[in-house]
Backbone bond lengths (Angstrom), bond angles and torsions (degrees), N, CA, C in turn:
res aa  C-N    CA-C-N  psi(-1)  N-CA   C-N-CA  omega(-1)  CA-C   N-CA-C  phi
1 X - - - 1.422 - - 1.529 109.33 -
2 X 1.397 109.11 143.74 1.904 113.05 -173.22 1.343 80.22 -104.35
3 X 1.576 94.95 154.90 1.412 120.23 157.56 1.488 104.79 -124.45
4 X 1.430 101.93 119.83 1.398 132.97 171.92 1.487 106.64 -95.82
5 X 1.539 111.43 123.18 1.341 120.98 173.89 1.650 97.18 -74.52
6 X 1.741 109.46 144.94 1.280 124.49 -177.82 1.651 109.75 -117.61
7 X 1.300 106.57 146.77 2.091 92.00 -179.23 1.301 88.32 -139.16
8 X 1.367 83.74 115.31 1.823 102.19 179.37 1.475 98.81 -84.07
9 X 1.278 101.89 124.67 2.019 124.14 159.47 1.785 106.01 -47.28
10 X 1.404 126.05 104.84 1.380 88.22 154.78 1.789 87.03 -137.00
11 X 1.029 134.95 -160.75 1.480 163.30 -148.84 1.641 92.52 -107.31
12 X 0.786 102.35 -36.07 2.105 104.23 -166.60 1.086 100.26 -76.84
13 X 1.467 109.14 -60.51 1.889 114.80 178.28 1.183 113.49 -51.56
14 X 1.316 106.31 -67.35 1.674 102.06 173.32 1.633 134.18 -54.90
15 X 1.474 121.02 -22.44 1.170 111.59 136.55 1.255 158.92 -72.92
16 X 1.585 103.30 -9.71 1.503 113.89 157.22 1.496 117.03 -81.78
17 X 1.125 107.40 -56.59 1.907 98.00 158.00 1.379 143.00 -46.79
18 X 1.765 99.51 -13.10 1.451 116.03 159.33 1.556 118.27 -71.92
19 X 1.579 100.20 -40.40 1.448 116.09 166.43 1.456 138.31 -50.60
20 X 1.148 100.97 -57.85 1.642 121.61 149.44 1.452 108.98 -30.58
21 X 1.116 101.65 -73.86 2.129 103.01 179.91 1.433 117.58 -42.49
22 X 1.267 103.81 -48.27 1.455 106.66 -165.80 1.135 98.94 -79.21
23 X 1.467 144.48 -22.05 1.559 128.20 163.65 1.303 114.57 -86.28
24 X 1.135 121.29 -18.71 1.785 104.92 170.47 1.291 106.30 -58.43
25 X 1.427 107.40 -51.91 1.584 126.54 -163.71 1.622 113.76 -45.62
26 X 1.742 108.80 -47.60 1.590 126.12 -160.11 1.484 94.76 -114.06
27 X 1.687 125.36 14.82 1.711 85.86 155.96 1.659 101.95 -116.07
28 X 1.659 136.46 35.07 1.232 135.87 126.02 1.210 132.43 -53.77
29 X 1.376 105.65 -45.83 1.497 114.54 151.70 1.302 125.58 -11.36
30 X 1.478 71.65 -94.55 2.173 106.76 -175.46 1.438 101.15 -32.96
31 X 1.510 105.43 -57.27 1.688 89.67 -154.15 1.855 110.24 -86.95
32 X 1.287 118.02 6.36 1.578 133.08 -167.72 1.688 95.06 -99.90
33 X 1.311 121.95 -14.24 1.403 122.72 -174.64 1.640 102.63 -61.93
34 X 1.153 137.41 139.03 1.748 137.33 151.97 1.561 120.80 -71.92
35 X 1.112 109.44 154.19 1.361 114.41 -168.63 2.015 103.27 -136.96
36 X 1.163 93.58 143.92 1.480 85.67 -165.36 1.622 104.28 -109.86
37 X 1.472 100.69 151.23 1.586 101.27 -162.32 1.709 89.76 -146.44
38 X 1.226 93.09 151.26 1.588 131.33 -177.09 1.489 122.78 -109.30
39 X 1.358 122.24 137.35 1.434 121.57 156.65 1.241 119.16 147.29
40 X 1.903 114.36 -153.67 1.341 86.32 -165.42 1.709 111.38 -108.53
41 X 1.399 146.02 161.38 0.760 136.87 171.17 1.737 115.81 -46.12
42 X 1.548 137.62 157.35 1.094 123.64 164.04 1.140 103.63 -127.99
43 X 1.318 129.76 -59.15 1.295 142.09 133.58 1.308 163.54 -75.69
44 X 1.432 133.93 159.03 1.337 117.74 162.06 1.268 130.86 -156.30
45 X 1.684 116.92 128.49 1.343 123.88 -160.13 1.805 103.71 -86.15
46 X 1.142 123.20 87.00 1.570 102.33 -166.25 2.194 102.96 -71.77
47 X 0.892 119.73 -22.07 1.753 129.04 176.71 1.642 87.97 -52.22
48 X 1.373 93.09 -83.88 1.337 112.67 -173.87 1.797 150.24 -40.04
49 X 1.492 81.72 -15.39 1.469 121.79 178.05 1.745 98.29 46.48
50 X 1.741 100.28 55.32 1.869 89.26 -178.85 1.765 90.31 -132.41
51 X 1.234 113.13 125.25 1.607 116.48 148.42 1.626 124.04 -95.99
52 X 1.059 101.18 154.36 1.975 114.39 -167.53 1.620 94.15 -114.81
53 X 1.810 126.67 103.52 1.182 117.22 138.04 1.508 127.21 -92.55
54 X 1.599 106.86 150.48 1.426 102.00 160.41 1.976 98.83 48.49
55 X 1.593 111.97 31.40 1.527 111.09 144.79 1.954 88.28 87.38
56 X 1.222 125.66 -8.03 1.469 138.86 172.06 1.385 118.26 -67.78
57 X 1.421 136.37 102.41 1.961 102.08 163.22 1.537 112.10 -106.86
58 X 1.680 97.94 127.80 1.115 98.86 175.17 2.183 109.28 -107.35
59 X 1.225 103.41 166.47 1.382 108.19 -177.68 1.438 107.45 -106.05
60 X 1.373 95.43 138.27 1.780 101.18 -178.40 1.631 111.30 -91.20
61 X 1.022 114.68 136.19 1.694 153.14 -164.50 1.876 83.85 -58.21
62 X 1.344 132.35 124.26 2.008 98.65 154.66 1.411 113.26 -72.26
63 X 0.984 121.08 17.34 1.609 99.92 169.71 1.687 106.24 -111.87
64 X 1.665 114.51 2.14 1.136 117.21 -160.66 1.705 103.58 -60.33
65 X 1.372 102.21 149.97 1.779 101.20 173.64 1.887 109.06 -94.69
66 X 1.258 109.06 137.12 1.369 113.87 164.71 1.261 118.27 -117.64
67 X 1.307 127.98 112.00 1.233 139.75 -178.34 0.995 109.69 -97.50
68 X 1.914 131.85 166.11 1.299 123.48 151.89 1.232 93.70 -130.49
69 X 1.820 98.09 133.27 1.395 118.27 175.04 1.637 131.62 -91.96
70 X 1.486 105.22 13.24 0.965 96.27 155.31 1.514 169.80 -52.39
71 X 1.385 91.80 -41.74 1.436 121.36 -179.28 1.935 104.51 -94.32
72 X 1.821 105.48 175.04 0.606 71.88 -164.29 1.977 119.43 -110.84
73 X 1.746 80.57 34.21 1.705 97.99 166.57 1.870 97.61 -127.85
74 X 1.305 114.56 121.53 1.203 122.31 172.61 1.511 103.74 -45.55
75 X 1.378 114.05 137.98 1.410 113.52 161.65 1.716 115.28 -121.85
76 X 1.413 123.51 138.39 1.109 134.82 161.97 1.721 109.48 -19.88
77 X 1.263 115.01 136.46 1.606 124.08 179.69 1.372 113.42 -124.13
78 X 1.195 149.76 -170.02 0.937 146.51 148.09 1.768 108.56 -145.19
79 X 1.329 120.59 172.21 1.513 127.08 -169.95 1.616 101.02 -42.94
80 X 1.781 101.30 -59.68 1.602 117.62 -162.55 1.740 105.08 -59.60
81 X 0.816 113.72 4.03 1.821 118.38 -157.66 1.962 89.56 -105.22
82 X 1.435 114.12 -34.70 1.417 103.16 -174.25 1.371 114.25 -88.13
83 X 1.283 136.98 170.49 1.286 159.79 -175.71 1.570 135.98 -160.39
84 X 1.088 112.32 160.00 1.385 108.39 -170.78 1.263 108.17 -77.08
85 X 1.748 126.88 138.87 1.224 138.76 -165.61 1.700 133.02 114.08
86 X 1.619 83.26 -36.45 1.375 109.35 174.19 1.589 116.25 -40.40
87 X 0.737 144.51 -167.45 1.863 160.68 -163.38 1.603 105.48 -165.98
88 X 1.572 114.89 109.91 1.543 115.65 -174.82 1.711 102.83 -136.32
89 X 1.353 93.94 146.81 1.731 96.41 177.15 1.356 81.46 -125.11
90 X 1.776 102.46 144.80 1.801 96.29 167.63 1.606 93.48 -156.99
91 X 1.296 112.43 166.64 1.683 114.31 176.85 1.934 86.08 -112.83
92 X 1.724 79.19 153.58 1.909 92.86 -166.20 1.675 103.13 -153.63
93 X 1.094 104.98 117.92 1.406 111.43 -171.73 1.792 87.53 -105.62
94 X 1.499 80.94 111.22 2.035 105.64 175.46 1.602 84.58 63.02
95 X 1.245 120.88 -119.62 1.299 130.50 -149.69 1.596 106.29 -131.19
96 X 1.108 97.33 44.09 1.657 100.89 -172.81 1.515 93.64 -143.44
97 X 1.522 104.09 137.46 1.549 106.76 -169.97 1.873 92.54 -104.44
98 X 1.382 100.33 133.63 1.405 113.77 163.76 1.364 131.02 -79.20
99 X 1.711 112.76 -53.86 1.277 132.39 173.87 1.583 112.20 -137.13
100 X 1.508 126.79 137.09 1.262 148.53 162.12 1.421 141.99 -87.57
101 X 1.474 130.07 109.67 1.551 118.51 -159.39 1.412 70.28 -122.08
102 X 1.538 117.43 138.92 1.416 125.72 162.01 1.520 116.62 -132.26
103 X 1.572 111.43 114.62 1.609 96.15 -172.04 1.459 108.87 -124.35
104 X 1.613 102.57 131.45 1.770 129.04 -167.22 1.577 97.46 -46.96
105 X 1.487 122.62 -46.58 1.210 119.93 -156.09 2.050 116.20 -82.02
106 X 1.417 86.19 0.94 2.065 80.98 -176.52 1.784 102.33 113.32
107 X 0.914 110.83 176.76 1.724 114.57 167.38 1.238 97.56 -46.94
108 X 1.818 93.19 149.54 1.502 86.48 163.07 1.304 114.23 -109.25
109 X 1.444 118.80 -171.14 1.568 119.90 179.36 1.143 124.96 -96.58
């Protein structure tokens, strides 16, 4: 006599296996989301493409944008253009900078 494994249909199974999906699916998500961070410049690796806020180093993206928000038309920045002292807001997924606001004058208000 064979024994054939049987898979009973019910509502329970199939909603926990619905469950399953939807968390494989949504914790790429979660952790790919950016988070936006503030402060002051401390350093800067221009080789290295790494700046240090607030005692942090994060690495810049090459496609990352650097703006300066000072004025009152943003202008294009580049790595070599920042320095320590500066005031930067940027969004950074983990430790990788996406986008750069850098302003000459200190925090702003």
């Amino acid at each position: 006599m064979k024994f054939v494994p049987r898979f009973d249909f019910s509502w329970k199974s199939f909603g926990m296996a619905l469950l399953v999906v939807a968390l494989l699916v949504s914790a790429p998500l979660y952790t790919s989301q950016a988070s936006e961070i503030s402060g002051e410049i401390t350093a800067v690796d221009v080789v290295g493409r790494v700046i240090e806020v607030n005692s942090t180093r994060y690495t810049l993206a090459l496609q990352a944008e650097i703006k300066s928000a000072s004025s009152e038309t943003p202008k294009e920045l580049n790595i070599a253009d920042l320095r320590a002292g500066q005031y930067a807001e940027f969004e950074a997924n983990g430790s990788v900078i996406q986008s750069l606001r850098v302003f000459e004058e200190g925090q702003p208000k």
